[in-house]
N, C-alpha and C positions, 0 to 999 in steps of 0.2 A: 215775206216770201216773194221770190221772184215771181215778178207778171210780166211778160211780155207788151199783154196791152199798155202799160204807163212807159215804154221806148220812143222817145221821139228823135227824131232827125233836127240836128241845129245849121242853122245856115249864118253866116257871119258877111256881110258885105265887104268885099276887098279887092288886088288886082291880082289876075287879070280875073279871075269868075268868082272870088268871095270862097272863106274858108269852109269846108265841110265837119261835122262832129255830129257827136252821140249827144243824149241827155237822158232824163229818167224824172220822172214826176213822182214828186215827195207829197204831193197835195195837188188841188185842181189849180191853183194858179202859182205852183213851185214848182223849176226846173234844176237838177242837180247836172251840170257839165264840168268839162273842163275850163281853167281860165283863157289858155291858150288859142281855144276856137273861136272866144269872141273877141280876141283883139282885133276886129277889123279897122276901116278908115271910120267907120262911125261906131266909135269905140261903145256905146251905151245898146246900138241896135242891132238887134236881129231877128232871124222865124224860124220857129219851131214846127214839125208835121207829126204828129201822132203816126207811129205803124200803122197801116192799113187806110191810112185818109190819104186823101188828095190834095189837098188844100190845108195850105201855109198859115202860121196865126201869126200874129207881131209879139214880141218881146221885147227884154233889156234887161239888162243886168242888175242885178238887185244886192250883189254882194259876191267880192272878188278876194281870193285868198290872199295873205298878205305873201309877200318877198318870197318867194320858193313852194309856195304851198299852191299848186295848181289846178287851184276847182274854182268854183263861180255856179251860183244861185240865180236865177232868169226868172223874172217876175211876168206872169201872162195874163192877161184882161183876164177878170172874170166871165167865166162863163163860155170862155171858148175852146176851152179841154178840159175832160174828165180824168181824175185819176182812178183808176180800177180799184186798188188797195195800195193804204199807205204802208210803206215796208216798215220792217223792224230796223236797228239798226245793229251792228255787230263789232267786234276787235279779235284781230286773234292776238292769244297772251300766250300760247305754246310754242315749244321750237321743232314738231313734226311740223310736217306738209300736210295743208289741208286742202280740200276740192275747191276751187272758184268755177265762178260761170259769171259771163257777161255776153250782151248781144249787141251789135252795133250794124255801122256801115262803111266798111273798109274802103278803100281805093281797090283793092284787091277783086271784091265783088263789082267795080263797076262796068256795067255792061256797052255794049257799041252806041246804044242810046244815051250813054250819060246817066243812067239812072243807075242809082248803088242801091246794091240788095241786102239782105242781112249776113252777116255772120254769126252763127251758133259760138262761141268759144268756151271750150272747156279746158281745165287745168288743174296746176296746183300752186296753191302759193306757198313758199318757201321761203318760211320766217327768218330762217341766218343766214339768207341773200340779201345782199344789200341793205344788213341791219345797220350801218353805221349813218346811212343818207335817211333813215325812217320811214321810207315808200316798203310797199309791199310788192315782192320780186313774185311776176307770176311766170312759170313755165308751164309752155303748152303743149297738150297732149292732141295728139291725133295727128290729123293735114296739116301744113301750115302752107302760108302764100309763099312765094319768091321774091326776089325783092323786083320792083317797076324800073324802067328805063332811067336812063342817070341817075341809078343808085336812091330813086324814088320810095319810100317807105311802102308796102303793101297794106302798110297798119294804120295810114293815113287816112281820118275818119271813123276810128275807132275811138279816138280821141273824148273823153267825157263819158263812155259809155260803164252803168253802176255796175261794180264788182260784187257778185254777191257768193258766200261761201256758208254752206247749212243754211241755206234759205236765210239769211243775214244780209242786210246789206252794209261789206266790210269796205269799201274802196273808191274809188274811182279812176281809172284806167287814163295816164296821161300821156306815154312814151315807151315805145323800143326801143332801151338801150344798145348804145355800139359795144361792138365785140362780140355780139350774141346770138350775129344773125337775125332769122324774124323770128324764131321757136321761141322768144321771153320779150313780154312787155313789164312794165313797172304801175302801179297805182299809187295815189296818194292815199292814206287810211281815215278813216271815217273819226279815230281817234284823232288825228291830228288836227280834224275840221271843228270837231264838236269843242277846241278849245280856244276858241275864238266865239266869245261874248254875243257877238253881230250873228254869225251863222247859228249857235243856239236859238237867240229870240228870233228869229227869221222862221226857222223849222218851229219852233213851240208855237210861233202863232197866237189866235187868239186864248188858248188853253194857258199859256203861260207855264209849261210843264216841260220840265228840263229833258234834253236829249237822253235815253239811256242807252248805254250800249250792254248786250250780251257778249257772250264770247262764246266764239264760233265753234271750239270745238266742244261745249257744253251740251252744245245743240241734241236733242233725243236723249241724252242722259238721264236734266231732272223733267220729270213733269210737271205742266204745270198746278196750283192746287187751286182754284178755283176756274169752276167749268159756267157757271153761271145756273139761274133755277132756269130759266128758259129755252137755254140748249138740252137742258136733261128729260126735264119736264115736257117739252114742247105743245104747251097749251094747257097741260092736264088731267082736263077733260074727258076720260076717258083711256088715257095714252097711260097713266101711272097705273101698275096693279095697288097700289096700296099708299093710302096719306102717308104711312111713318119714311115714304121717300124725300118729304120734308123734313125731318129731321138729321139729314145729310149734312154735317158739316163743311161740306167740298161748295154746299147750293148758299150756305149764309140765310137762310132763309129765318132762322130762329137767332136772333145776335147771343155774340158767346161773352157768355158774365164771368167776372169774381176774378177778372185775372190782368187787371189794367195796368197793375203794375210792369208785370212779365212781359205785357203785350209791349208797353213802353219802351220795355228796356230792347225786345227785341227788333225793334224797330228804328229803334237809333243805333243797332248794331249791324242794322241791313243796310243802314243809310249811312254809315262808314265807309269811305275809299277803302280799297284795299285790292290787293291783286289776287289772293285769295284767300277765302276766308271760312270758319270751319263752327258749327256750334250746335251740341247735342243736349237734346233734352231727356231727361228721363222720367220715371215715376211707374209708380206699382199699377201692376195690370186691372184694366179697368177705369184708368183714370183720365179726365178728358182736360 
C-alpha cells in the first residue's frame, strides 16, 4: 500500500548544486530510486530526507540497473530511517489503463527559497503505450506543470519517485518523454527489476524469500483467504461470542488433515509461472 511516510528526497552531489530525485523505502535501510539521480561526481554517494524531517542521512548505492534499466537500490545506515510499511509489489498483465499514483519533488514545486515541495500525481498508465521499449507510459490526469526556462523539464525531481497502481507498488518513474509535452512520464516496471538476481536478494534480505509480484488489476477482486486468529479473534478473551470461532478454516487454527496429497499438488500449481492461471475444485456439498 502506498505510504507517503516511506517518500524520501535524494540528493546526489554534482555541478553546479548536485542532482535532485525521489526515492521510496522498501525496508528501514532500502531505498528504491532512479539510477539517473545518483550519477553524480561521487558516483557511490549521496543523502536521502524522509518527508516531514529536516535533516539529511548519508547513503550509496547498493545496486544499479544494468544497461537501460533505470532504477538503483541506496543502502542507509541502520537505524537512521524507518520504513512505515513495506509495500506490496505489483505488474500490470492487462491492456486497459489502469490508476497510478506516485508522489515526489518536481522542479515544478520549487519555491523562491529553493526548497521543493511535493507533488500529488495521479494518473493512468496505458499498457499499449510504449509497449515495445517495456517501460510503463503514464498519462496524467488533472493540472500539469509547464515546461521551465530553456526548455527545462518541470518533472525534474520526480525522477525515482515509486509508481504505485491498486495500492501496488508497479514502477518507478524515470522520464518525460519528447513529443508529449509534460501531460506523460514513463516508468521502469517492477517486473523488469525483479529479474535481476542482485535486486531480488537485496529486497528478500535476511528472509531469503523471493520478490512476488501481484497484478494490479486483480487487486479487490480475490480476497484474501487467510485473515490470521489474532485479527479476528483479537485476544479472545471475552471478544469471541463462541469457541466454535475456532474452528474457522480462514484462522488455521485446527490444521487440516487427510488431504496432503491435493495440498501438494495444489501448491506446485500455484508455484507455476504463468500469466494466468485457472483451477476449480469441486465435490458434494458438505464436504471440506
Amino acid at each position: 500500500m502506498f505510504d507517503p511516510a516511506n517518500v524520501v528526497e535524494v540528493w546526489a552531489p554534482g555541478v553546479p548544486k548536485g542532482r535532485v530525485g525521489t526515492g521510496y523505502l522498501l525496508r528501514d535501510d532500502l531505498v528504491l530510486t532512479a539510477c539517473h539521480v545518483v550519477e553524480g561526481e561521487q558516483r557511490d554517494a549521496c543523502e536521502v530526507r524522509v518527508l516531514g524531517e529536516e535533516g539529511w542521512v548519508d547513503a550509496e548505492v547498493a545496486w544499479r540497473g544494468a544497461e537501460g534499466c533505470d532504477a538503483a537500490l541506496l543502502r542507509v545506515r541502520a537505524g537512521a530511517v524507518s520504513c512505515a510499511s513495506r509495500p506490496s509489489f505489483g505488474h500490470v498483465v492487462g491492456r486497459e489503463p489502469v490508476e497510478a499514483r506516485a508522489l515526489g519533488f518536481p522542479s515544478a514545486q520549487e519555491r523562491p527559497d529553493g526548497v521543493r515541495d511535493t507533488e500529488d500525481l495521479h494518473g493512468r498508465i496505458v499498457p499499449l503505450s510504449a509497449h515495445k521499449s517495456g517501460r510503463l507510459s503514464v498519462s496524467i490526469e488533472g493540472s500539469v506543470p509547464v515546461a521551465g526556462k530553456g526548455g527545462r523539464s518541470p518533472w525534474e525531481g520526480m525522477s525515482g519517485a515509486a509508481l504505485f497502481s491498486n495500492d501496488l507498488l508497479a514502477g518507478v518513474v524515470v522520464v518525460d518523454p519528447a513529443n508529449f509535452g509534460t501531460g506523460r512520464l514513463e516508468a521502469v516496471s517492477l517486473a523488469e527489476l525483479c529479474e535481476d538476481p542482485v535486486f531480488q536478494g537485496l529486497v528478500a534480505g535476511e528472509t531469503g524469500r523471493p520478490v512476488r509480484l501481484g497484478a494490479v488489476e486483480a487487486v479487490g477482486v480475490l480476497q484474501e483467504p487467510y485473515q490470521g486468529a489474532s485479527q479476528v479473534l483479537g485476544g479472545f478473551a471475552g471478544d469471541a461470542s463462541s469457541a466454535s470461532v475456532l474452528l474457522r478454516p480462514d484462522l488455521e487454527v485446527v490444521r487440516f488433515r487427510g488431504r496432503e496429497e491435493d495440498l501438494e499438488e495444489l501448491e506446485a500449481w500455484c508455484a507455476t509461472p504463468a500469466g494466468l492461471g485457472v483451477c476449480m475444485l469441486w465435490g458434494i456439498g458438505g464436504t471440506d
